[in-house]
Backbone as XML, in Angstrom:
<?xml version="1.0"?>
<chain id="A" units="angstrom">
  <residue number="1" name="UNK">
    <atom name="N" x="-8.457" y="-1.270" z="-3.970"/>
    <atom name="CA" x="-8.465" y="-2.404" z="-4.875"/>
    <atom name="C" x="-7.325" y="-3.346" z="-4.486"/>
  </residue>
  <residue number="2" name="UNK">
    <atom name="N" x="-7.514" y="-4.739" z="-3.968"/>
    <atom name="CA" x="-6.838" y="-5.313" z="-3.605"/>
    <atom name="C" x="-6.977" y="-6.370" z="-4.500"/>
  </residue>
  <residue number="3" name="UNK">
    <atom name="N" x="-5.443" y="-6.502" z="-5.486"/>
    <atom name="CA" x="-5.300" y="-7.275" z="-6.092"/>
    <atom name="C" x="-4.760" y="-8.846" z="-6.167"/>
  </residue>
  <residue number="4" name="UNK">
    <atom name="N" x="-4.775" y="-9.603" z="-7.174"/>
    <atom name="CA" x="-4.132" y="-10.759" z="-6.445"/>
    <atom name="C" x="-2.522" y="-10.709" z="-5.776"/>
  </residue>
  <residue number="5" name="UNK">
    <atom name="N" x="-1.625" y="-9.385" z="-6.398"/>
    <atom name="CA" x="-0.593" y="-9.637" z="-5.427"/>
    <atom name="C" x="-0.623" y="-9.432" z="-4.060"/>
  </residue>
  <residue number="6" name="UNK">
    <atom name="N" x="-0.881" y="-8.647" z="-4.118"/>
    <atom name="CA" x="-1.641" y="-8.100" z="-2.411"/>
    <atom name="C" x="-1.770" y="-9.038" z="-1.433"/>
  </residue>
  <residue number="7" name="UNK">
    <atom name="N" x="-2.779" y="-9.872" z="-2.283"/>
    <atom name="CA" x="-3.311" y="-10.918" z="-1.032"/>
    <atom name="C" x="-2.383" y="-12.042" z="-0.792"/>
  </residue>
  <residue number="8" name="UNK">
    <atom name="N" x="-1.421" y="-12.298" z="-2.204"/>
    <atom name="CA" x="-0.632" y="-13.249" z="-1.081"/>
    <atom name="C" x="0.796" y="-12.414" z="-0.809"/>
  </residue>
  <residue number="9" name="UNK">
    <atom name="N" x="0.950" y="-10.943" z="-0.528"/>
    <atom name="CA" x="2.018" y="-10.317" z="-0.063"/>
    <atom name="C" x="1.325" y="-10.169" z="1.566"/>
  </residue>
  <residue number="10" name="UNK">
    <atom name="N" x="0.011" y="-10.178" z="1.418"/>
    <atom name="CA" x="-0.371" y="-10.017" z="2.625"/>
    <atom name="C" x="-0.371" y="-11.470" z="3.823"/>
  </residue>
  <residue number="11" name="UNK">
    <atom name="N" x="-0.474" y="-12.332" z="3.087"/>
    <atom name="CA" x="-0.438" y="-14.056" z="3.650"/>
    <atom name="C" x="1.126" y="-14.049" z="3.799"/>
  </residue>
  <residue number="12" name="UNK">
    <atom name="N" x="1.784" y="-13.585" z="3.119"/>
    <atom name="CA" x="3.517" y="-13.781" z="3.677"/>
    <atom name="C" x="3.631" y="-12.924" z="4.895"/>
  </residue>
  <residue number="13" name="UNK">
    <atom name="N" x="3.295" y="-11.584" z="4.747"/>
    <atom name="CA" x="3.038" y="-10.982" z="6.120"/>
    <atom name="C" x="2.848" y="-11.672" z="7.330"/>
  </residue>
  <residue number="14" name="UNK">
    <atom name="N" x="1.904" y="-12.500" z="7.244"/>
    <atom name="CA" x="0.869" y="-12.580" z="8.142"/>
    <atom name="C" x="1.933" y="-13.681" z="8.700"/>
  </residue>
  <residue number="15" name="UNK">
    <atom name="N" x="2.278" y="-14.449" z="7.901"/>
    <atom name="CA" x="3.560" y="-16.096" z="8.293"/>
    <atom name="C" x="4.543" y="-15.249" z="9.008"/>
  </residue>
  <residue number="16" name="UNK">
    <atom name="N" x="4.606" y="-14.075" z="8.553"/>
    <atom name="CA" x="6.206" y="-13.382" z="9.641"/>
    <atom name="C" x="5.249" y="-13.172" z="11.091"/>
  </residue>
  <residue number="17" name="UNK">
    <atom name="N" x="4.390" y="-12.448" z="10.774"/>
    <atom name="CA" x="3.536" y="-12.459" z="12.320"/>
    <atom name="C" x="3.542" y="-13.239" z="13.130"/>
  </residue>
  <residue number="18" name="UNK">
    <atom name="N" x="3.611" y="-14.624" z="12.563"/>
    <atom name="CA" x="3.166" y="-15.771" z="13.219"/>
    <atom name="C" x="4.266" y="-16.568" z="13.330"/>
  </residue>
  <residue number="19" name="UNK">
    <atom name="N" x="5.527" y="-15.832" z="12.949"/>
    <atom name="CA" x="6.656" y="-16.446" z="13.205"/>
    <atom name="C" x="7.442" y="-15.851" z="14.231"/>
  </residue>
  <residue number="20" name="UNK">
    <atom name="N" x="7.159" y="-14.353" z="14.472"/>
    <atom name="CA" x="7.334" y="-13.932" z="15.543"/>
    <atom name="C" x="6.684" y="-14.116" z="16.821"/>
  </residue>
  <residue number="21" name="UNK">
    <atom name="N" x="5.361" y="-14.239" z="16.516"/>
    <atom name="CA" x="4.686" y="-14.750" z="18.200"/>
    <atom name="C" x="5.004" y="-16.267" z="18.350"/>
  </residue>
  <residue number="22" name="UNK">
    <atom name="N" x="5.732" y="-16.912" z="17.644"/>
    <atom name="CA" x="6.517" y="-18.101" z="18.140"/>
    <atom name="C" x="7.643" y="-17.904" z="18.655"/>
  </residue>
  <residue number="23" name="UNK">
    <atom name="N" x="8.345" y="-16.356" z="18.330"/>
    <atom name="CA" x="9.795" y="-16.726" z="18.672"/>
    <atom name="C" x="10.578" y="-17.394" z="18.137"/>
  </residue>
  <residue number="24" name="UNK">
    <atom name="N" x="10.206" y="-17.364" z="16.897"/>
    <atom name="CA" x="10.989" y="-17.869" z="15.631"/>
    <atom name="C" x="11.955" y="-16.845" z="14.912"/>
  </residue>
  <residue number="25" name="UNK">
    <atom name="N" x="12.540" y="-16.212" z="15.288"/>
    <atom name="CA" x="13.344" y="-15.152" z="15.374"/>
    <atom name="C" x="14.296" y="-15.379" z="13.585"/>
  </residue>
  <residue number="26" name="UNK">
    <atom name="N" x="14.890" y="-16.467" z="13.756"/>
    <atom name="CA" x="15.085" y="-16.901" z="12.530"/>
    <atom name="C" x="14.521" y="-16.766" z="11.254"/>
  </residue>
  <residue number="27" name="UNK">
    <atom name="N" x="13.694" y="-17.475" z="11.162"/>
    <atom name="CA" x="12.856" y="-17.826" z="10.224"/>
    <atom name="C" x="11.757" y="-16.843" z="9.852"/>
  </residue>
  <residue number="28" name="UNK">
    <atom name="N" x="11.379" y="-15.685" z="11.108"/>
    <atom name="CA" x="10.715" y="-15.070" z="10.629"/>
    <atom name="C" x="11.529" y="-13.926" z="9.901"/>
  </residue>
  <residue number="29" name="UNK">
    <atom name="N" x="12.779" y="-13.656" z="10.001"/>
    <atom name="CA" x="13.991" y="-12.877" z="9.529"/>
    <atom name="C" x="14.178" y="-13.541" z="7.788"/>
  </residue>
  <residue number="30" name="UNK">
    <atom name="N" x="14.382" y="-14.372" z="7.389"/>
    <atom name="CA" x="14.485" y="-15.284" z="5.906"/>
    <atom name="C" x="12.788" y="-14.749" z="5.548"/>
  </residue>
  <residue number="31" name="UNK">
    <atom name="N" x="11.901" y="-15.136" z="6.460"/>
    <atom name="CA" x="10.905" y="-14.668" z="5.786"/>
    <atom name="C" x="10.462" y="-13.179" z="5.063"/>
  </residue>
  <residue number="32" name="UNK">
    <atom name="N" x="11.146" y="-12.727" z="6.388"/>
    <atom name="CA" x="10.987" y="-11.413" z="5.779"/>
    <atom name="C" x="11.908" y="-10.585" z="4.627"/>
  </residue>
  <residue number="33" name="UNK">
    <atom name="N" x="13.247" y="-11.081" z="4.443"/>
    <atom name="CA" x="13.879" y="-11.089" z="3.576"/>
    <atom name="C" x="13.147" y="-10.876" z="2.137"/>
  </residue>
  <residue number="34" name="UNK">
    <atom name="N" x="12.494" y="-12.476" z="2.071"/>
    <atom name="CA" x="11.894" y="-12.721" z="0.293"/>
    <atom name="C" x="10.620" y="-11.854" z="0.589"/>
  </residue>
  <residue number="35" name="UNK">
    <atom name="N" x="9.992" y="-11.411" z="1.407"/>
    <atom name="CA" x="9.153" y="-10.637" z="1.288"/>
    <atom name="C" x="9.321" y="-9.230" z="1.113"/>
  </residue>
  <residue number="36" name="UNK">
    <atom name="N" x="10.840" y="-8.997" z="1.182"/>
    <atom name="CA" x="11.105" y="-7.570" z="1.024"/>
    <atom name="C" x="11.531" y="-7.535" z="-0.228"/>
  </residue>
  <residue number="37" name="UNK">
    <atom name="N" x="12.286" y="-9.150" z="-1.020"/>
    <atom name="CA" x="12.319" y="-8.951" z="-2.000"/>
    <atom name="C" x="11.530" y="-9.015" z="-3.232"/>
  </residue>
  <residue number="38" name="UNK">
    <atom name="N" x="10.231" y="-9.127" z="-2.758"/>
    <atom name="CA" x="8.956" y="-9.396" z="-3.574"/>
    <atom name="C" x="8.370" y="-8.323" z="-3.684"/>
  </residue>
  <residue number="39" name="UNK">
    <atom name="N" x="8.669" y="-7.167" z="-2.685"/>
    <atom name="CA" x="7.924" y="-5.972" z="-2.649"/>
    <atom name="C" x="8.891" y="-5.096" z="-3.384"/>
  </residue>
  <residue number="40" name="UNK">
    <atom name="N" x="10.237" y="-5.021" z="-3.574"/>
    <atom name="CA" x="11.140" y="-4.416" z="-4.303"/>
    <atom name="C" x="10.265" y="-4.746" z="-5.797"/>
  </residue>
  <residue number="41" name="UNK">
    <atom name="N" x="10.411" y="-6.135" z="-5.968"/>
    <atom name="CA" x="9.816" y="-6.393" z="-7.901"/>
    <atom name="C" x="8.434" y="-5.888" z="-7.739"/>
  </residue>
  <residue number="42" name="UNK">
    <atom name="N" x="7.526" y="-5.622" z="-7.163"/>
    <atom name="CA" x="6.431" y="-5.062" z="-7.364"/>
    <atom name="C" x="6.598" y="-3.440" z="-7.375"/>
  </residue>
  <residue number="43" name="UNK">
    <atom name="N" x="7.632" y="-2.967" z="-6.490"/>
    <atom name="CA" x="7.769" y="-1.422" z="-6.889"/>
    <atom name="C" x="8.547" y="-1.307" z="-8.034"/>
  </residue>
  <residue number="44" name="UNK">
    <atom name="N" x="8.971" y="-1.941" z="-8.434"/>
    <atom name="CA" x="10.180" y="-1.597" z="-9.746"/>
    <atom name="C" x="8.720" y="-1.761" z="-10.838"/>
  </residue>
  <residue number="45" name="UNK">
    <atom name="N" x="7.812" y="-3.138" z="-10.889"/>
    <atom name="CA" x="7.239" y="-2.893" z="-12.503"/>
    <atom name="C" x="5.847" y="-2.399" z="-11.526"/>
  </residue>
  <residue number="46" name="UNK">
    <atom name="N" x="5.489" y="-1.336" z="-11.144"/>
    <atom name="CA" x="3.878" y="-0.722" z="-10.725"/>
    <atom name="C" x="4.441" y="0.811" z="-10.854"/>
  </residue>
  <residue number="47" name="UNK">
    <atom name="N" x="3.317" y="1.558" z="-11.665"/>
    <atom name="CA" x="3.250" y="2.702" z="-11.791"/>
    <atom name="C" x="1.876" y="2.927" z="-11.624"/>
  </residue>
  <residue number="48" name="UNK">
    <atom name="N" x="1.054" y="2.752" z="-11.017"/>
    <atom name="CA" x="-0.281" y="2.737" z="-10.532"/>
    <atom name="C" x="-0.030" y="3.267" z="-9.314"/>
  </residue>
  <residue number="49" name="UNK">
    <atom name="N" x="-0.417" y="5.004" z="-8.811"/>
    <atom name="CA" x="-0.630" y="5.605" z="-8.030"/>
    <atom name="C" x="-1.053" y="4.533" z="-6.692"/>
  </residue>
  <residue number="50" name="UNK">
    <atom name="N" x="-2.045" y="3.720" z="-6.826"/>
    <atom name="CA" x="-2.407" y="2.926" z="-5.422"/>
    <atom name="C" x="-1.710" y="1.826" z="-5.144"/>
  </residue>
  <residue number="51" name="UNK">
    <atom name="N" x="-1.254" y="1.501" z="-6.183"/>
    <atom name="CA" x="-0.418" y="0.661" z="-5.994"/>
    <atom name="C" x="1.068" y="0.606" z="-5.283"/>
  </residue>
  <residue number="52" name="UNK">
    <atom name="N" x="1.441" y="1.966" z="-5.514"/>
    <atom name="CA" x="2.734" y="2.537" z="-4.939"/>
    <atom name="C" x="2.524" y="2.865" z="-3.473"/>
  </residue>
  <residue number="53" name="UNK">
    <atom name="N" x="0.914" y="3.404" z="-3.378"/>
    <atom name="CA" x="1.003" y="3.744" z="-1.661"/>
    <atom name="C" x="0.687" y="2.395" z="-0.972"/>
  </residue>
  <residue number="54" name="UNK">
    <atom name="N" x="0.043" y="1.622" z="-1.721"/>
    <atom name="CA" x="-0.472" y="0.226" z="-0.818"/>
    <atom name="C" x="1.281" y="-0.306" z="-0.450"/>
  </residue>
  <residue number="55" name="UNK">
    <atom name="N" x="1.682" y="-0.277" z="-1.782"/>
    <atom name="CA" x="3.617" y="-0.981" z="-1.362"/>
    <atom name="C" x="4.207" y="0.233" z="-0.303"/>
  </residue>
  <residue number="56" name="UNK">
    <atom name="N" x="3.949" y="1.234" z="-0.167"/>
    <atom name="CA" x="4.601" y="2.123" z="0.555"/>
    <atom name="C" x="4.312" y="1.478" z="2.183"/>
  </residue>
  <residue number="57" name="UNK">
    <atom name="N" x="3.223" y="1.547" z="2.115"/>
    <atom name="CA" x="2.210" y="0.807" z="3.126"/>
    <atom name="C" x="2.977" y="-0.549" z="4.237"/>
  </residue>
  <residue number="58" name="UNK">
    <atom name="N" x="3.054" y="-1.594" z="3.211"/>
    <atom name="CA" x="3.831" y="-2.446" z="3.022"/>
    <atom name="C" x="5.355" y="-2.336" z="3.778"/>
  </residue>
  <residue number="59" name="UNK">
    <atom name="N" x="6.351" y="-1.226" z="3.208"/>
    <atom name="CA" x="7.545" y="-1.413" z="3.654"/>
    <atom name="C" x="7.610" y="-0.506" z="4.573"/>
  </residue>
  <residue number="60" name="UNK">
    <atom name="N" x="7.118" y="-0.034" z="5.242"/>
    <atom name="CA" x="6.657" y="1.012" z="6.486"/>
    <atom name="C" x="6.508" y="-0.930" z="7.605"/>
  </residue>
  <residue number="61" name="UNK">
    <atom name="N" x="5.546" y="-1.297" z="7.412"/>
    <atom name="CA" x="4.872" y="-2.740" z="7.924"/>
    <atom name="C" x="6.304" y="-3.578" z="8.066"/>
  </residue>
  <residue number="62" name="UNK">
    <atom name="N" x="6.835" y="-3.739" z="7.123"/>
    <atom name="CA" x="8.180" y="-4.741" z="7.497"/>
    <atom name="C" x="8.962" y="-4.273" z="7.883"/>
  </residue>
  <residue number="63" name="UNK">
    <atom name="N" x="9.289" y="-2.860" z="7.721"/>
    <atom name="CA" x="10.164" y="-1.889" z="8.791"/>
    <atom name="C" x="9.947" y="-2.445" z="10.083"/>
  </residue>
  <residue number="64" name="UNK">
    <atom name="N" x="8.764" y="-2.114" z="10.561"/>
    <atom name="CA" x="8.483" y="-2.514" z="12.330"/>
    <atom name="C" x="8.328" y="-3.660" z="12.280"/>
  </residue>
  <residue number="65" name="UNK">
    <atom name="N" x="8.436" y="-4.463" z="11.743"/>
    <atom name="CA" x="8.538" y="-6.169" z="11.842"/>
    <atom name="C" x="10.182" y="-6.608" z="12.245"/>
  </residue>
  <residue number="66" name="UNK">
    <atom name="N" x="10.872" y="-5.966" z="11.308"/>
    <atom name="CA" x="12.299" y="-6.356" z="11.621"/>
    <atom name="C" x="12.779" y="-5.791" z="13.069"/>
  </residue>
  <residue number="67" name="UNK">
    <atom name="N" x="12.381" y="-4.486" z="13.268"/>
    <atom name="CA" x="12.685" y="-4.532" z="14.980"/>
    <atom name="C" x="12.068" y="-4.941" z="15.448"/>
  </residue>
  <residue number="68" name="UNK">
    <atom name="N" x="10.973" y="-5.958" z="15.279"/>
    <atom name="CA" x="10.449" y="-6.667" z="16.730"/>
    <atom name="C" x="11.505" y="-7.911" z="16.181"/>
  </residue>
  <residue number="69" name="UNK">
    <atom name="N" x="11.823" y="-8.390" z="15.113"/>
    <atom name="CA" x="12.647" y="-9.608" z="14.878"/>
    <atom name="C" x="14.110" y="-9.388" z="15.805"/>
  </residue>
  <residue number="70" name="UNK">
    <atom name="N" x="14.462" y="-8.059" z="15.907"/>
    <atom name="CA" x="15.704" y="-7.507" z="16.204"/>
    <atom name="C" x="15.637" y="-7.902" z="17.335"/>
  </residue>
  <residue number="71" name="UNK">
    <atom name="N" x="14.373" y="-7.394" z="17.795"/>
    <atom name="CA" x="14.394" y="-7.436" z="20.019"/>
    <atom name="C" x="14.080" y="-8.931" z="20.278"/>
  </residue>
  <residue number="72" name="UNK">
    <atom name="N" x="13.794" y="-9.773" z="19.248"/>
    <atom name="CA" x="13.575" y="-11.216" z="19.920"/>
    <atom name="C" x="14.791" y="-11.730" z="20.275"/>
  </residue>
  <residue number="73" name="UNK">
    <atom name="N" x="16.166" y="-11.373" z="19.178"/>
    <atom name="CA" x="17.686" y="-11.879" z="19.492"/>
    <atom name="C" x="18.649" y="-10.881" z="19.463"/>
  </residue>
  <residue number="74" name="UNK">
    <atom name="N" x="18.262" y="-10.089" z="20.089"/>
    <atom name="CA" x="19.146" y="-8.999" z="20.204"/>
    <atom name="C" x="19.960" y="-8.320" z="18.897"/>
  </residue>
  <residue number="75" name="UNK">
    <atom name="N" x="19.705" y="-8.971" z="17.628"/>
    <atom name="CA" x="20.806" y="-8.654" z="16.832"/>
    <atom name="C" x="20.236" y="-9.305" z="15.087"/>
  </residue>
  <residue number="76" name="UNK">
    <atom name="N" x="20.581" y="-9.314" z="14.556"/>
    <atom name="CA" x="20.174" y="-10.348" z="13.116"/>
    <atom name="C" x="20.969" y="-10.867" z="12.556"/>
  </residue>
</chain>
C-alpha cells in the first residue's frame, strides 16, 4: 500500500538520483539531508507494521545514496 507519503518520499528520492548522475554532489547531499529528515517524522508518528518496513526500506536506500554522494567529492 503505497500511500500519499510514499510517493512524494519517493519523487525526493528520485531528485537525489538525478542529482547524482549530474554530479551535483552538493545539492544532492542538502537533498538528501531533508529527505532524511522527512523520513525521521514519518518514523516517529507511524506505527503501522508496513509502514515501518517500507521506511526501513527507505533508510537502507539513502544509506547507499550518501556513499555514492561521498565518492563523487571525496568527503561531505
Amino acid at each position: 500500500m503505497e500511500n500519499e507519503k510514499f510517493i512524494e518520499l519517493k519523487a525526493n528520492v528520485q531528485e537525489i538520483i538525478d542529482l547524482i548522475a549530474a554530479k551535483n554532489a552538493k545539492e544532492a547531499n542538502n537533498k538528501l539531508v531533508e529527505v532524511s529528515d522527512q523520513l525521521d517524522d514519518f518514523l516517529d508518528f507511524s506505527d503501522e507494521d508496513e509502514d515501518l518496513i517500507e521506511i526501513s526500506k527507505y533508510q537502507v536506500l539513502l544509506n547507499q545514496l550518501q556513499q555514492r554522494i561521498i565518492g563523487l567529492n571525496g568527503h561531505l
